[in-house]
C-alpha positions as CSV (number, residue, x, y, z in Angstrom):
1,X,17.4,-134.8,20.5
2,X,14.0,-136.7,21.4
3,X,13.7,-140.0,21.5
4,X,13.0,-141.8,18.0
5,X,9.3,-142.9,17.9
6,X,8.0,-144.5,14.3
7,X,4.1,-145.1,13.8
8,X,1.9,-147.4,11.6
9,X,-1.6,-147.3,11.0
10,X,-4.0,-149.6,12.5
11,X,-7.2,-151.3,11.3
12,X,-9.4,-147.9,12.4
13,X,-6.6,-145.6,10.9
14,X,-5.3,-144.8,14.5
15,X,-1.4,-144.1,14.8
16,X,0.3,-146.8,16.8
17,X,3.5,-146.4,18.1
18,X,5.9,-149.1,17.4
19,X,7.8,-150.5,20.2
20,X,11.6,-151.4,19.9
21,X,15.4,-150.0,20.9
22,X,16.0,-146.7,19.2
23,X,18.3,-148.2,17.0
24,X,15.8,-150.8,15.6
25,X,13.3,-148.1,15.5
26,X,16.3,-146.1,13.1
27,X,16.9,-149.4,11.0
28,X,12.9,-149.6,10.7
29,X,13.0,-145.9,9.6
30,X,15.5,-146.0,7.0
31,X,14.2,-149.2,5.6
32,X,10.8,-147.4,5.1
33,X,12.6,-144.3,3.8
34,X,14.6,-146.4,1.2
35,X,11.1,-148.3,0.4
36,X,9.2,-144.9,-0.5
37,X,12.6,-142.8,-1.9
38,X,11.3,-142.4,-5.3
39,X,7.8,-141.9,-4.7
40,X,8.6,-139.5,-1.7
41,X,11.6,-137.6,-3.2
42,X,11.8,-138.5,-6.9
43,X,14.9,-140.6,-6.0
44,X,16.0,-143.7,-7.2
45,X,17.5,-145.4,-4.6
46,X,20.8,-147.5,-5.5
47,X,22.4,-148.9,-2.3
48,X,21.9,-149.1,1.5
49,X,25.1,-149.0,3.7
50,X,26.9,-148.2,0.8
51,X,31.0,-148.5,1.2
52,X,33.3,-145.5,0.6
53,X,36.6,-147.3,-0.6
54,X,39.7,-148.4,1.2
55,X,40.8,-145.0,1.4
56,X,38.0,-143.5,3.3
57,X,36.5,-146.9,4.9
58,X,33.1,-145.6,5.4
59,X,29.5,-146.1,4.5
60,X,26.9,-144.0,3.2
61,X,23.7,-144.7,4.8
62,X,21.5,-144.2,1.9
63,X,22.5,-143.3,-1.7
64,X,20.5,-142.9,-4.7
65,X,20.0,-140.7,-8.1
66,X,17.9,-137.8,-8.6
67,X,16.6,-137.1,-12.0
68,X,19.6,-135.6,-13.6
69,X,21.9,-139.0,-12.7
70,X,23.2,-137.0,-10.0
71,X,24.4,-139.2,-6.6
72,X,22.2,-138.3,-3.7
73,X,23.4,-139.1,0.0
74,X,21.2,-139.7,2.5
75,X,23.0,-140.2,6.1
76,X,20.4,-140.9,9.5
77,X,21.8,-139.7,12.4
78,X,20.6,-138.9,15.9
79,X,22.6,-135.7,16.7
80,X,22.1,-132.9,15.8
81,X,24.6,-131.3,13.0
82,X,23.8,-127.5,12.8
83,X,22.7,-124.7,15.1
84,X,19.1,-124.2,15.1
């Protein structure tokens, strides 16, 4: 996979990249995607690094409801999980 690169806009409305370690370019990126959820996806975000429970002792990344009540799980990664 490519190297994560995140943007913002500058005063003239020209993309600048932001600098930092991949991995506080991926914290920057979820935060951002957690601050936009519902007006992106219609999502209404409820936790961030969510914990699974003692018996599976893991986190969900992102995890919110969609219009129905229904848990949505939103997981960042940087491999890839599927063939192309």
């Amino acid at each position: 996979m490519a190297e994560l690169m995140l943007f913002r806009r500058d005063a003239d409305g020209r993309d600048v990249e932001l600098p930092g370690s991949t991995v506080a370019l991926e914290v920057e990126l979820q935060r951002r995607v957690e601050a936009g959820l519902e007006q992106m996806l219609g999502i209404r975000f409820v936790a961030s690094e969510y914990a699974t429970g003692p018996w599976h002792r893991g986190r969900i990344d992102t995890l919110g409801l969609d219009e129905n009540g229904s848990p949505v799980v939103i997981e960042f990664t940087d491999r890839q999980l599927c063939c192309p």
